[in-house]
Gaussian input, Z-matrix of N, CA and C with variables (Angstrom, degrees):
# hf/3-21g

backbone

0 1
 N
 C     1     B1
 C     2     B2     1     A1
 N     3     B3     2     A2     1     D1
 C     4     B4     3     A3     2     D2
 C     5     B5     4     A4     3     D3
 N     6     B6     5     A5     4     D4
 C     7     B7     6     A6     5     D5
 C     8     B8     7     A7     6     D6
 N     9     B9     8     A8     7     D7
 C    10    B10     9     A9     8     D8
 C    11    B11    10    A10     9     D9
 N    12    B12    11    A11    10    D10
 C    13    B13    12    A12    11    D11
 C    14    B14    13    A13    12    D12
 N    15    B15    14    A14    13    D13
 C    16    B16    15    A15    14    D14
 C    17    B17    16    A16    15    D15
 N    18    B18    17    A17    16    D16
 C    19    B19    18    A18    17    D17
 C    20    B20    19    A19    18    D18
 N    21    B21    20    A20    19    D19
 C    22    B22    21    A21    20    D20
 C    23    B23    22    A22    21    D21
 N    24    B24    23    A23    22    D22
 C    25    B25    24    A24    23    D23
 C    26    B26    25    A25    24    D24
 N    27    B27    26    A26    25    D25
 C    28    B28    27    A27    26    D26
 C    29    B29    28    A28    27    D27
 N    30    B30    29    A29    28    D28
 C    31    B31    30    A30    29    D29
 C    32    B32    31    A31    30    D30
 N    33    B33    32    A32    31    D31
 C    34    B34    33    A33    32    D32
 C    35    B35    34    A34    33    D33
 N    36    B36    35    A35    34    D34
 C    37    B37    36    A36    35    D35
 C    38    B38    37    A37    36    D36
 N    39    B39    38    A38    37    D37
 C    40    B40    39    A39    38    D38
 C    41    B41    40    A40    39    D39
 N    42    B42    41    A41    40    D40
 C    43    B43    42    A42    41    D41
 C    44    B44    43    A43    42    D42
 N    45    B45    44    A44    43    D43
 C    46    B46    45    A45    44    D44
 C    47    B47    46    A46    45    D45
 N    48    B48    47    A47    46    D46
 C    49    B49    48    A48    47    D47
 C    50    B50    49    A49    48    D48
 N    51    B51    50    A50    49    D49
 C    52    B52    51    A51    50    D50
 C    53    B53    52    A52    51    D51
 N    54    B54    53    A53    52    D52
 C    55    B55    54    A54    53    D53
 C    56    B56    55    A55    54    D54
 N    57    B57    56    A56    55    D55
 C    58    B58    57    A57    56    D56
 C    59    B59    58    A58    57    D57
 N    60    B60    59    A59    58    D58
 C    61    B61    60    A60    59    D59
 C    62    B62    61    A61    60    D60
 N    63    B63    62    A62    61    D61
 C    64    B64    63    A63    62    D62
 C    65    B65    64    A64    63    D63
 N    66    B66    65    A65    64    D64
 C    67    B67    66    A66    65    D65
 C    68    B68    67    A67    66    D66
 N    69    B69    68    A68    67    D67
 C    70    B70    69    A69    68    D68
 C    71    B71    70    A70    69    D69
 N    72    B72    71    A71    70    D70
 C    73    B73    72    A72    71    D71
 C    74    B74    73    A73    72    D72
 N    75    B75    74    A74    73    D73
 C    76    B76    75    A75    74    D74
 C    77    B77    76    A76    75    D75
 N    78    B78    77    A77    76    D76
 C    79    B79    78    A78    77    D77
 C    80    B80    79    A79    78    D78
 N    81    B81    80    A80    79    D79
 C    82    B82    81    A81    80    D80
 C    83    B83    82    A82    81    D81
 N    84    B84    83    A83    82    D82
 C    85    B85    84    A84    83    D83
 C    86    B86    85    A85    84    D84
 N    87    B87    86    A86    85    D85
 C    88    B88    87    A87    86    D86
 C    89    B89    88    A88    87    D87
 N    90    B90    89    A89    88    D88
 C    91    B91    90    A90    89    D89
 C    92    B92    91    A91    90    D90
 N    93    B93    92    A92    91    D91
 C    94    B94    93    A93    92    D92
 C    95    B95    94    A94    93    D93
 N    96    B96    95    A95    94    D94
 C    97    B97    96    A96    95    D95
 C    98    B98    97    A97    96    D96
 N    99    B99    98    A98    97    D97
 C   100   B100    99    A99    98    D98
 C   101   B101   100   A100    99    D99
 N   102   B102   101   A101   100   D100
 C   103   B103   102   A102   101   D101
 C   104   B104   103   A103   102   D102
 N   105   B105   104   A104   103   D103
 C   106   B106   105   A105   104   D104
 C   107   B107   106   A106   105   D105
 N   108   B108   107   A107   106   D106
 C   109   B109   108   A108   107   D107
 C   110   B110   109   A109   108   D108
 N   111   B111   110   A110   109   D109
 C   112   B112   111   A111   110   D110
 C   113   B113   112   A112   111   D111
 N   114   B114   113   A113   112   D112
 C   115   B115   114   A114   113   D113
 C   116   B116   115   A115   114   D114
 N   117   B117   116   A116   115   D115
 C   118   B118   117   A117   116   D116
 C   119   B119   118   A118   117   D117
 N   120   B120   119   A119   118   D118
 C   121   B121   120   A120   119   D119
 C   122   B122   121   A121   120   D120
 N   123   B123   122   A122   121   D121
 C   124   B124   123   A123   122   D122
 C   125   B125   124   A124   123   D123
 N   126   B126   125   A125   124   D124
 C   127   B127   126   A126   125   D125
 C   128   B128   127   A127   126   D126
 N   129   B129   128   A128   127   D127
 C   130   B130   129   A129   128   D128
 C   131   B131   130   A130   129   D129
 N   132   B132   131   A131   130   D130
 C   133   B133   132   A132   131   D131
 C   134   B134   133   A133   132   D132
 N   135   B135   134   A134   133   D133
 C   136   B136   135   A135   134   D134
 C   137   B137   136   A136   135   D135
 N   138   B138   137   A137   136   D136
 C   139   B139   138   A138   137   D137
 C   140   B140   139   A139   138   D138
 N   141   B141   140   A140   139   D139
 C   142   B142   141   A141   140   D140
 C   143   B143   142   A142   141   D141
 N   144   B144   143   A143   142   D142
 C   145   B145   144   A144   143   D143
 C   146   B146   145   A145   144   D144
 N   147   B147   146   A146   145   D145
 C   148   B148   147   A147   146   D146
 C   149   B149   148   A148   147   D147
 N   150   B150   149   A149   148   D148
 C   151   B151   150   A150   149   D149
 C   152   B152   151   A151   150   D150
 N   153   B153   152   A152   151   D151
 C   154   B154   153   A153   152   D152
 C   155   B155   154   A154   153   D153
 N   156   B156   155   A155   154   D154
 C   157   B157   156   A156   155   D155
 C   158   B158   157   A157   156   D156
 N   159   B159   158   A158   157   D157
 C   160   B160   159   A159   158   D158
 C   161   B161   160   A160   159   D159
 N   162   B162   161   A161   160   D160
 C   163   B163   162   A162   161   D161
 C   164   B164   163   A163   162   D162
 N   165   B165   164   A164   163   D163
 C   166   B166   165   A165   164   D164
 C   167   B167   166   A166   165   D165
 N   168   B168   167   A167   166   D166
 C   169   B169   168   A168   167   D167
 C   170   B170   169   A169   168   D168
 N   171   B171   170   A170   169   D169
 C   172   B172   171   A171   170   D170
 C   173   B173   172   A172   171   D171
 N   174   B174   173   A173   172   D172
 C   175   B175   174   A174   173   D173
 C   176   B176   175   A175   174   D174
 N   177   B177   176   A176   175   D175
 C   178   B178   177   A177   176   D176
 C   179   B179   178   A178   177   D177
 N   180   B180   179   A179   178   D178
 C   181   B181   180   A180   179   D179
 C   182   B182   181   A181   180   D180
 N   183   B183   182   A182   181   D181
 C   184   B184   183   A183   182   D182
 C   185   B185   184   A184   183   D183
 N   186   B186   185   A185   184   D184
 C   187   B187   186   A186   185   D185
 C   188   B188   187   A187   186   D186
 N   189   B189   188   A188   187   D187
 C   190   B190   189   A189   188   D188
 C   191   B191   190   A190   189   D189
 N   192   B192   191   A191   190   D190
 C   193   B193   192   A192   191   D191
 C   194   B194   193   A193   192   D192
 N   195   B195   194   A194   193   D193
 C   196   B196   195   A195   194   D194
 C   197   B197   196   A196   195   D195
 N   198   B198   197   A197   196   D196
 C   199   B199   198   A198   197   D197
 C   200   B200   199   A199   198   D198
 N   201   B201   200   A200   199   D199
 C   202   B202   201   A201   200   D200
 C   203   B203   202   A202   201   D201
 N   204   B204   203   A203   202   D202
 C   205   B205   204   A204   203   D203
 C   206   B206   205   A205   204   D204
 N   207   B207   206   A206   205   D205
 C   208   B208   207   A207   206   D206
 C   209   B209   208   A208   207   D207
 N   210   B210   209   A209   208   D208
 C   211   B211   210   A210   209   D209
 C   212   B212   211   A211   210   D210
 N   213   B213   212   A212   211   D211
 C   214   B214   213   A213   212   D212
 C   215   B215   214   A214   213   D213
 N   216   B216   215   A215   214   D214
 C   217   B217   216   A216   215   D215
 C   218   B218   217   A217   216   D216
 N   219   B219   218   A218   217   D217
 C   220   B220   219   A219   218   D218
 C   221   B221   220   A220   219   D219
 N   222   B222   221   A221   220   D220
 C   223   B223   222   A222   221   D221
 C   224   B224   223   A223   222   D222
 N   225   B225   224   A224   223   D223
 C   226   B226   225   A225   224   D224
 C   227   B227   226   A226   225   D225
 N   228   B228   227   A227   226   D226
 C   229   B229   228   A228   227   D227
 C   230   B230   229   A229   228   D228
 N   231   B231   230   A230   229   D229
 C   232   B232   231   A231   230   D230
 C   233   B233   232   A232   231   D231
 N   234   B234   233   A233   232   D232
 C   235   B235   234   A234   233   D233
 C   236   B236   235   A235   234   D234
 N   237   B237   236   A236   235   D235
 C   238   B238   237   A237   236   D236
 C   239   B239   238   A238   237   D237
 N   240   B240   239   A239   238   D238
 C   241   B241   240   A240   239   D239
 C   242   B242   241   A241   240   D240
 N   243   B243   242   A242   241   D241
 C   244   B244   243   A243   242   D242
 C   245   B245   244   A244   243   D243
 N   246   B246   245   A245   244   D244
 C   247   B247   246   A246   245   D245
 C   248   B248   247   A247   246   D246
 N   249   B249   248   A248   247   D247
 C   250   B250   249   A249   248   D248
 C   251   B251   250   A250   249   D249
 N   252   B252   251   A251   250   D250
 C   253   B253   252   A252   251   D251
 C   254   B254   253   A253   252   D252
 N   255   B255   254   A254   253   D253
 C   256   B256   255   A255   254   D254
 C   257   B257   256   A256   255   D255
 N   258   B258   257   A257   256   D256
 C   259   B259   258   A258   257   D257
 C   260   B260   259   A259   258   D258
 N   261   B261   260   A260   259   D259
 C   262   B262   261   A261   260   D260
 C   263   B263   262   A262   261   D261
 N   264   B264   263   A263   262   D262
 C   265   B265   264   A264   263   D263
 C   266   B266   265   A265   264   D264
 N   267   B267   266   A266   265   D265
 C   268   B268   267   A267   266   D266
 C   269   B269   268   A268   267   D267
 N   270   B270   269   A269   268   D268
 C   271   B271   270   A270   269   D269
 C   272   B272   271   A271   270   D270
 N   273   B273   272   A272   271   D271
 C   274   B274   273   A273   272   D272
 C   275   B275   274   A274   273   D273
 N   276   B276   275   A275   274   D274
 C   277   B277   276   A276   275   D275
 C   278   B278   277   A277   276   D276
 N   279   B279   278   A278   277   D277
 C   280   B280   279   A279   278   D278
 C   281   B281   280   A280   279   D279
 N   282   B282   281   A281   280   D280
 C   283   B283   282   A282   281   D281
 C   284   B284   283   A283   282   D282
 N   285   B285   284   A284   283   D283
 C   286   B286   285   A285   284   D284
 C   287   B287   286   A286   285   D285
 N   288   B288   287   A287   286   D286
 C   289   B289   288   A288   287   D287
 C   290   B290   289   A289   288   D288
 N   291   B291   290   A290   289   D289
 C   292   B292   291   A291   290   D290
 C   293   B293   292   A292   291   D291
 N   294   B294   293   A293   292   D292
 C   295   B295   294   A294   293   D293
 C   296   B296   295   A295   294   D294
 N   297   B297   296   A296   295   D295
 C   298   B298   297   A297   296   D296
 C   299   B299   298   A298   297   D297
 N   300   B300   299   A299   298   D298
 C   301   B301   300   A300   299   D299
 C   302   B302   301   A301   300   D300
 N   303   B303   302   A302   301   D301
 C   304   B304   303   A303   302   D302
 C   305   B305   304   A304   303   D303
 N   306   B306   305   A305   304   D304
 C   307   B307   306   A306   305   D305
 C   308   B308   307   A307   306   D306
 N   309   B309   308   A308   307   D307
 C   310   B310   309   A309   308   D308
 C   311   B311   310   A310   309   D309
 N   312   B312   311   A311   310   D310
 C   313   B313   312   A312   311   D311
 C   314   B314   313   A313   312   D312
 N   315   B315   314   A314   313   D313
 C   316   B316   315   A315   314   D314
 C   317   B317   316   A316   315   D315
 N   318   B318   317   A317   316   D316
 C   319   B319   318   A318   317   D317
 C   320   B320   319   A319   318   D318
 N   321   B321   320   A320   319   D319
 C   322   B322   321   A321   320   D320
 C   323   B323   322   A322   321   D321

   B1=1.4448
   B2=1.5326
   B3=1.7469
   B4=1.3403
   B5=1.8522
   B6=1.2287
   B7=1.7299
   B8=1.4444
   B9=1.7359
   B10=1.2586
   B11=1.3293
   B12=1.3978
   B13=1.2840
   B14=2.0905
   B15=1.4605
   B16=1.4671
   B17=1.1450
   B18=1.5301
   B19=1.4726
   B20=1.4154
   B21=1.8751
   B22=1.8923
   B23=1.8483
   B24=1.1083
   B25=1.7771
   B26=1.2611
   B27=1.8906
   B28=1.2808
   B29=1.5168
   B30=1.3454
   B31=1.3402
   B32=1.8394
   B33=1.5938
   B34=1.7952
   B35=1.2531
   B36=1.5205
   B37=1.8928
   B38=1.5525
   B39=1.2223
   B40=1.5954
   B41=1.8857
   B42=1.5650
   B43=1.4383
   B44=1.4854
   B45=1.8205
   B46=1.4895
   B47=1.2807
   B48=1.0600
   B49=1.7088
   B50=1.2562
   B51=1.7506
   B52=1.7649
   B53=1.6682
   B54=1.4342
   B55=1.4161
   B56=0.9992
   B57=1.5093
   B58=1.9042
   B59=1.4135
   B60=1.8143
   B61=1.4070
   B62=1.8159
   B63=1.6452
   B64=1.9369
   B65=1.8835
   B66=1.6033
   B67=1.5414
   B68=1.5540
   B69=1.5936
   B70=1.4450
   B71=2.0391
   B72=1.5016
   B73=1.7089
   B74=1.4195
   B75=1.2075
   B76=2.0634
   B77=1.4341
   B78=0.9834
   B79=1.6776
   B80=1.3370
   B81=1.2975
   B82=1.8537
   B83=1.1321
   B84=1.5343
   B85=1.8306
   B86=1.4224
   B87=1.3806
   B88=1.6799
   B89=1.5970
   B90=1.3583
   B91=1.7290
   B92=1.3281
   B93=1.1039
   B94=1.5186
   B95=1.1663
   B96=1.9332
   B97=1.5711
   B98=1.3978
   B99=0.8960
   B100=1.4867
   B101=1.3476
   B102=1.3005
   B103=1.9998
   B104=1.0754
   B105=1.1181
   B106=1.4859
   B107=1.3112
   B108=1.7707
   B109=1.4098
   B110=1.0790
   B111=1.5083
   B112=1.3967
   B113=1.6093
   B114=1.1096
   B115=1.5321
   B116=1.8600
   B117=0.9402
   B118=1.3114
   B119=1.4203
   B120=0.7966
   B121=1.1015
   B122=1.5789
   B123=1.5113
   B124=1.4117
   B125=1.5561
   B126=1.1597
   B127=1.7010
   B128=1.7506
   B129=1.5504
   B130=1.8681
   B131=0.9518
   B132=1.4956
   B133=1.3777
   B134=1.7199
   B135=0.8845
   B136=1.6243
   B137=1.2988
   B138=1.5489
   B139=1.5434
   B140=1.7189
   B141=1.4474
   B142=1.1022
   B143=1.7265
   B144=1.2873
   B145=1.0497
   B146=1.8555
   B147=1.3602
   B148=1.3438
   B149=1.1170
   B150=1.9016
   B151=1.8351
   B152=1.9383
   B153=1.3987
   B154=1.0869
   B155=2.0619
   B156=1.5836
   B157=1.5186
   B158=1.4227
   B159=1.2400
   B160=1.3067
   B161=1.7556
   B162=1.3162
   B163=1.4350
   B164=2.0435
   B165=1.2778
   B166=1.5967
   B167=2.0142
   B168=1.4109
   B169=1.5995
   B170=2.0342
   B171=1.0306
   B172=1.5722
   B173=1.5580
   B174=1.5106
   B175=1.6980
   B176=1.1613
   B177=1.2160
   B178=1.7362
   B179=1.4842
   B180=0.8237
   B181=1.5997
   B182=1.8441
   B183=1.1622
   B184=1.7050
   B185=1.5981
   B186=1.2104
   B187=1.4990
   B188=1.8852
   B189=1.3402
   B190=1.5871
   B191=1.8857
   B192=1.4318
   B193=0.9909
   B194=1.4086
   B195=1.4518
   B196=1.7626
   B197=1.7066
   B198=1.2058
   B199=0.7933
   B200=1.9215
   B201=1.0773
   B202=1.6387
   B203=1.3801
   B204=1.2010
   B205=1.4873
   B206=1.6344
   B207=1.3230
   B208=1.6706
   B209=1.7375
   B210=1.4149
   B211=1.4061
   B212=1.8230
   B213=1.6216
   B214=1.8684
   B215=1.0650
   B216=1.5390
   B217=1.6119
   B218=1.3665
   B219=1.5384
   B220=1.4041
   B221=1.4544
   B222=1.4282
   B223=1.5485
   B224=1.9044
   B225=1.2354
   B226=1.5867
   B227=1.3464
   B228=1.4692
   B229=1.3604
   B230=1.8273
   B231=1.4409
   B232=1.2322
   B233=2.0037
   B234=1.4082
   B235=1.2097
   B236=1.8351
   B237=1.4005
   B238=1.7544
   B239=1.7854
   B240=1.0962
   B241=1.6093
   B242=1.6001
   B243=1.3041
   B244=1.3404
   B245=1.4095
   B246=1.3360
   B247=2.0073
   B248=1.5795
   B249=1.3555
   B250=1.5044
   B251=1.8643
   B252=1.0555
   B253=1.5054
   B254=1.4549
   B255=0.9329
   B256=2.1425
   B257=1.3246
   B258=1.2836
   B259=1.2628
   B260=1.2063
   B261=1.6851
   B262=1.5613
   B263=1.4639
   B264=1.4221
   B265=1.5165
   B266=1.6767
   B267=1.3584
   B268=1.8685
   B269=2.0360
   B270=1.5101
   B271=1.1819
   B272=1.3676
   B273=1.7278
   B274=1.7128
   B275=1.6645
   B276=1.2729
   B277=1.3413
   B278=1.3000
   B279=1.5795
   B280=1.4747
   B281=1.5061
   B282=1.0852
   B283=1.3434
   B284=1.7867
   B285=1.7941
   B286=0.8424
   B287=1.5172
   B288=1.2607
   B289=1.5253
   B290=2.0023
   B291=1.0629
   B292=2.2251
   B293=1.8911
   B294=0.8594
   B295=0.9157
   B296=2.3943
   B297=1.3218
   B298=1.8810
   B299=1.9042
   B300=1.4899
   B301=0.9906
   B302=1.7934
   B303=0.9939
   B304=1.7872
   B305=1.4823
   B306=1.3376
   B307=1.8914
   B308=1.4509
   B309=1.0770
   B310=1.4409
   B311=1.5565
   B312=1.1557
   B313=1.4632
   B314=1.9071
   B315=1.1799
   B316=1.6374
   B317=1.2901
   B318=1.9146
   B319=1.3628
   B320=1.7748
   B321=1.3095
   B322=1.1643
   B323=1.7969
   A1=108.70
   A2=120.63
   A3=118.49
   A4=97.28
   A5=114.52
   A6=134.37
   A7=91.68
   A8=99.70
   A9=85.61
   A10=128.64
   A11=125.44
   A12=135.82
   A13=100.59
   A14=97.05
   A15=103.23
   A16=137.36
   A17=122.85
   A18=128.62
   A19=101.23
   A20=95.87
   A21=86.78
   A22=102.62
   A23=96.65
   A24=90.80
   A25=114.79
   A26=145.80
   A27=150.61
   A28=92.97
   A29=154.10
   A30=138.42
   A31=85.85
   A32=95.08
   A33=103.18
   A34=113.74
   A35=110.47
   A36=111.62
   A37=109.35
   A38=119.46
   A39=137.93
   A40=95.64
   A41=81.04
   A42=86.95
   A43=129.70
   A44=103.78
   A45=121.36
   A46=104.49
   A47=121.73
   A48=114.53
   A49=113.65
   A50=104.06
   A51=106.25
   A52=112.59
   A53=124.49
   A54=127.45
   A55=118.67
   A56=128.00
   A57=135.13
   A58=96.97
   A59=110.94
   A60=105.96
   A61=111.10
   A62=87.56
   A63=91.31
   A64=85.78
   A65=107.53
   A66=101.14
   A67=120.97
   A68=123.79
   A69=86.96
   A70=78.73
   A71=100.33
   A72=110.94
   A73=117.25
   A74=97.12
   A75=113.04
   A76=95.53
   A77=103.18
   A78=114.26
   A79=97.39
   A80=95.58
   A81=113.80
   A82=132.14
   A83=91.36
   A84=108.61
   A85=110.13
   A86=125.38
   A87=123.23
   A88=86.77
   A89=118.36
   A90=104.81
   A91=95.19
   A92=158.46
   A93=154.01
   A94=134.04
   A95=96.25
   A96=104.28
   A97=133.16
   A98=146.46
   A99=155.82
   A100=91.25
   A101=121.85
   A102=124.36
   A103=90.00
   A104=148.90
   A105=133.07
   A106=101.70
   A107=114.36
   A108=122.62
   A109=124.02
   A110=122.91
   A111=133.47
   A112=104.68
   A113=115.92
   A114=123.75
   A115=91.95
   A116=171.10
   A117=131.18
   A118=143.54
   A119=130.86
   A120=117.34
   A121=123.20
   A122=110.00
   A123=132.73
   A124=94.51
   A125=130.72
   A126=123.38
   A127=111.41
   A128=102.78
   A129=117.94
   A130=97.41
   A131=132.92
   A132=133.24
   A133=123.92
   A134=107.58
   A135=123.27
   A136=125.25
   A137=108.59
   A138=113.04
   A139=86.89
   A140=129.15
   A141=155.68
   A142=85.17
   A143=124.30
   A144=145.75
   A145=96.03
   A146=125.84
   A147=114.63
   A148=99.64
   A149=104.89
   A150=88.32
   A151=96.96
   A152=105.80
   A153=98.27
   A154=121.54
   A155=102.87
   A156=113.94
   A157=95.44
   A158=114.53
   A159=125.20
   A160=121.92
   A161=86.89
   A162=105.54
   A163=93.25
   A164=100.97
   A165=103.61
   A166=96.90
   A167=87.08
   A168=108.89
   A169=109.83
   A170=119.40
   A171=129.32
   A172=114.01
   A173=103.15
   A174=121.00
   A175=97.90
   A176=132.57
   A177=113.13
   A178=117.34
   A179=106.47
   A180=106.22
   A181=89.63
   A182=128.15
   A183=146.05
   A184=86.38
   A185=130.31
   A186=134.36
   A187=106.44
   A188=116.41
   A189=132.67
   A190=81.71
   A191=136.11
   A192=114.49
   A193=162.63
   A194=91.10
   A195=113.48
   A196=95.26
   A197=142.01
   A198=148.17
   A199=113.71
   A200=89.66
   A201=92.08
   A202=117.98
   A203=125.21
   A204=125.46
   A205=109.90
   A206=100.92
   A207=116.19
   A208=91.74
   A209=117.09
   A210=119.88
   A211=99.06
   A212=106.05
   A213=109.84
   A214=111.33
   A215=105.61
   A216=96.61
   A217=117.88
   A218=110.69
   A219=117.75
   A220=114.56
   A221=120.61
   A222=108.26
   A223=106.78
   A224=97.02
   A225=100.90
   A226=125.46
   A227=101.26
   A228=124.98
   A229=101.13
   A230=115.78
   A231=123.13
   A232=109.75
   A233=81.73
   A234=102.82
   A235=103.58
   A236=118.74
   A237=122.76
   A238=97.58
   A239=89.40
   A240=110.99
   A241=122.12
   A242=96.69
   A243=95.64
   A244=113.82
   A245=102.35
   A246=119.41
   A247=97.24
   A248=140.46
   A249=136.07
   A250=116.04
   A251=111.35
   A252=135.48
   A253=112.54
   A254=110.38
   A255=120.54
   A256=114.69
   A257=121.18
   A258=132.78
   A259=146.03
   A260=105.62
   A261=95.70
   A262=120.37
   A263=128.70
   A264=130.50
   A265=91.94
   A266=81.88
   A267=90.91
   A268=110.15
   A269=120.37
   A270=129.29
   A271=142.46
   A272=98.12
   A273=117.20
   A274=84.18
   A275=134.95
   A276=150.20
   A277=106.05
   A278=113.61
   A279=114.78
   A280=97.54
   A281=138.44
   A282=135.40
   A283=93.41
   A284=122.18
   A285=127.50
   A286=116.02
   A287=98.30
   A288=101.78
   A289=108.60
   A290=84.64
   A291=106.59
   A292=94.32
   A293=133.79
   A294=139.07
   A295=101.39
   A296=99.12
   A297=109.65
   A298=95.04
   A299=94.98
   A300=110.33
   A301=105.92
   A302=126.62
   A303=118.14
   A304=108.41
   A305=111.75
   A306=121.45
   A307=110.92
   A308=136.99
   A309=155.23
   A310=122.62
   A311=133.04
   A312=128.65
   A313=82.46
   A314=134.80
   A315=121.42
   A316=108.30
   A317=102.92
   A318=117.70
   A319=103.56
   A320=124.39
   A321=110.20
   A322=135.18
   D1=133.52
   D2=-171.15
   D3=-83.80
   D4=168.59
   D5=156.12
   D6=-16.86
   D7=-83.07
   D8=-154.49
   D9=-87.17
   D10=11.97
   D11=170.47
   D12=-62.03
   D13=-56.52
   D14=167.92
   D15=-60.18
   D16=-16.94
   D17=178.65
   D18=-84.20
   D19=-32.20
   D20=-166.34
   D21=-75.45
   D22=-32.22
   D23=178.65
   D24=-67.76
   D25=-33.98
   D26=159.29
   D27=-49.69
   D28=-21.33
   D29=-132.56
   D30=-119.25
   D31=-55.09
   D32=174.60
   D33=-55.96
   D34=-40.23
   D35=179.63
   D36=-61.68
   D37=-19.03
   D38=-145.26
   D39=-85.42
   D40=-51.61
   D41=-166.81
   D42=-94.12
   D43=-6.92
   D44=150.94
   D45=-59.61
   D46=-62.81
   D47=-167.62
   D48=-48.84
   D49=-39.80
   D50=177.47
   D51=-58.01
   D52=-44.64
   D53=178.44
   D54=-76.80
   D55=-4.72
   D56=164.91
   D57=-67.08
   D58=-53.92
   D59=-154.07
   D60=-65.57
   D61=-36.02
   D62=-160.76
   D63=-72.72
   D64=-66.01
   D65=-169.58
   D66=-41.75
   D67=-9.77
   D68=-175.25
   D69=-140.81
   D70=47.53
   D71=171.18
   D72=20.92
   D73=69.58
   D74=178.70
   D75=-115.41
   D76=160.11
   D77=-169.45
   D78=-71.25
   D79=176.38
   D80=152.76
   D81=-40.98
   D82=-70.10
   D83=-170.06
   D84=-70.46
   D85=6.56
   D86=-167.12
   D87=-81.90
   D88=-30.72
   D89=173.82
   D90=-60.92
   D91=-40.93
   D92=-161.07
   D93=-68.32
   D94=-22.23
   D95=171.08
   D96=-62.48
   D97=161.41
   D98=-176.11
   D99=-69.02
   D100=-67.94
   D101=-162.28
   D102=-73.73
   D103=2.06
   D104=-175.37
   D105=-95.22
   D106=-57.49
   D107=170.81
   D108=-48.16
   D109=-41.27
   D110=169.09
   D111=-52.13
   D112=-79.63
   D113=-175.65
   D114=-50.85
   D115=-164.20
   D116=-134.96
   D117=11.48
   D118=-102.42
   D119=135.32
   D120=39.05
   D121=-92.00
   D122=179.33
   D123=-71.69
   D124=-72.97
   D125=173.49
   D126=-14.86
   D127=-63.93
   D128=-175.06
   D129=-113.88
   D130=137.69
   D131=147.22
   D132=-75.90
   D133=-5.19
   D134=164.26
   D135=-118.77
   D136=29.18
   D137=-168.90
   D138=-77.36
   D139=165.21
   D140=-120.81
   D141=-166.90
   D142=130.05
   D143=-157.15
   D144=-102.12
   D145=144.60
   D146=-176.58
   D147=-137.83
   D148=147.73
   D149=-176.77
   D150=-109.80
   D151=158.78
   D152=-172.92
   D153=-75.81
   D154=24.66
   D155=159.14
   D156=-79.62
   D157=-48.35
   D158=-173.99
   D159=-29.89
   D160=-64.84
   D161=-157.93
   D162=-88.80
   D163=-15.03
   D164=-174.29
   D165=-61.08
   D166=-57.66
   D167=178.46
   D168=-54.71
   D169=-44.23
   D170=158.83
   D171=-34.24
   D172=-73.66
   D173=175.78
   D174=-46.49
   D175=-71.84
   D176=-169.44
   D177=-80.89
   D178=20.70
   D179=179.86
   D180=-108.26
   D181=-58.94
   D182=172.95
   D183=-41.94
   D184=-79.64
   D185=-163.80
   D186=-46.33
   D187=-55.90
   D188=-160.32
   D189=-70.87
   D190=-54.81
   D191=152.58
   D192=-0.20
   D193=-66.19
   D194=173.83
   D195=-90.23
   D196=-54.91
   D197=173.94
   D198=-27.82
   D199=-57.04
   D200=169.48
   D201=-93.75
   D202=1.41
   D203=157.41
   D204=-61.09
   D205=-52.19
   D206=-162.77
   D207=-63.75
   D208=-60.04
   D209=-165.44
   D210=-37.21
   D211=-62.35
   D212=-176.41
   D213=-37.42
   D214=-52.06
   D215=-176.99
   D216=-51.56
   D217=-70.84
   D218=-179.10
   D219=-39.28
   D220=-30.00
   D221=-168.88
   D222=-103.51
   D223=4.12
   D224=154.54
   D225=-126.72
   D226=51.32
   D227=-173.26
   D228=-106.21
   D229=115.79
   D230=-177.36
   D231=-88.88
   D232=124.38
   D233=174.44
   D234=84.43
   D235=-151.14
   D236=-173.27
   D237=-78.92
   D238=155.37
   D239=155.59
   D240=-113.32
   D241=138.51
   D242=-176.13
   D243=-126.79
   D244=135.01
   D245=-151.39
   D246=-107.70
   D247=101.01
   D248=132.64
   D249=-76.74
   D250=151.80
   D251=-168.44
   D252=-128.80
   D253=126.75
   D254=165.19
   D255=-119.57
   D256=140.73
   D257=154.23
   D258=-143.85
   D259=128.74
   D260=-171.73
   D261=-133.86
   D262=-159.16
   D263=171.96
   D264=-124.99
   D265=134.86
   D266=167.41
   D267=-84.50
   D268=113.62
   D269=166.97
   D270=-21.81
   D271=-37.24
   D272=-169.03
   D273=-94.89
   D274=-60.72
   D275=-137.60
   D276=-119.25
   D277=151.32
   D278=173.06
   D279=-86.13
   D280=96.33
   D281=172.31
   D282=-138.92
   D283=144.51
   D284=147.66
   D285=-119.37
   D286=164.72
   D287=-170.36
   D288=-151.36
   D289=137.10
   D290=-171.04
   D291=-103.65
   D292=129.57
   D293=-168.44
   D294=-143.20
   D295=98.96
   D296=-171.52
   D297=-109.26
   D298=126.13
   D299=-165.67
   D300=-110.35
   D301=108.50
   D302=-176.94
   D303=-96.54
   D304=123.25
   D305=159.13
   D306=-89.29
   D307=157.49
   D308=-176.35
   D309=-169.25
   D310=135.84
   D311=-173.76
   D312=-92.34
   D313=132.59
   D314=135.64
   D315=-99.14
   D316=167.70
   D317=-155.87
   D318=-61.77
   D319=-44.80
   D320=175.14
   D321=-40.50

C-alpha cells in the first residue's frame, strides 16, 4: 500500500469516528478511552490513534464543509425557495431539536 493510499484511508477512518461521535452525541474524550482504542485497534491494525483536539478540529472542518455544500446548492437554486420548519422535544431525553426544510424547483 502507497502513502497515500494510507493517509487517504487514516483520513476516511478519521472522519467515521468524527460522525460516530457527533451522530450518536458521545463526548470527545470517548476517543480517549482505552476500550475504545482497543476496539480500534482490533477493527484496523494500523488505526492511528486520534486525540480529541484532533477530531474537535475534524468536526468543524466536516461541518464548514456541508455547510457550504448546502449554501451552492441553495444559491444555484432556480427561481424561489421555499423554507418549512419543525420543532420538537425528544420524550426520553432533554434534547430539543429545529429541524428547516428547503423546496426548490431546479432546471432539470
Amino acid at each position: 500500500m502507497t502513502k497515500l493510499e494510507c493517509d487517504n484511508k487514516n483520513k476516511l477512518k478519521a472522519k467515521f469516528v468524527s460522525s460516530f461521535l457527533v451522530c450518536g452525541k458521545y463526548s470527545f474524550r470517548t476517543i480517549e478511552e482505552p476500550r475504545f482504542r482497543c476496539m480500534m485497534s482490533i477493527a484496523s491494525l494500523n488505526f492511528k490513534n486520534i486525540s480529541r483536539q484532533t477530531t474537535t478540529r475534524n468536526v468543524l472542518m466536516y461541518y464548514a464543509k456541508e455547510r457550504d455544500y448546502v449554501k451552492e446548492l441553495l444559491t444555484k437554486a432556480y427561481g424561489l425557495i421555499c423554507l418549512t420548519s419543525d420543532n420538537w422535544n425528544s420524550e426520553h431525553a432533554n434534547d430539543e431539536y429545529i429541524c428547516i426544510t428547503a423546496h426548490w424547483v431546479d432546471k432539470d
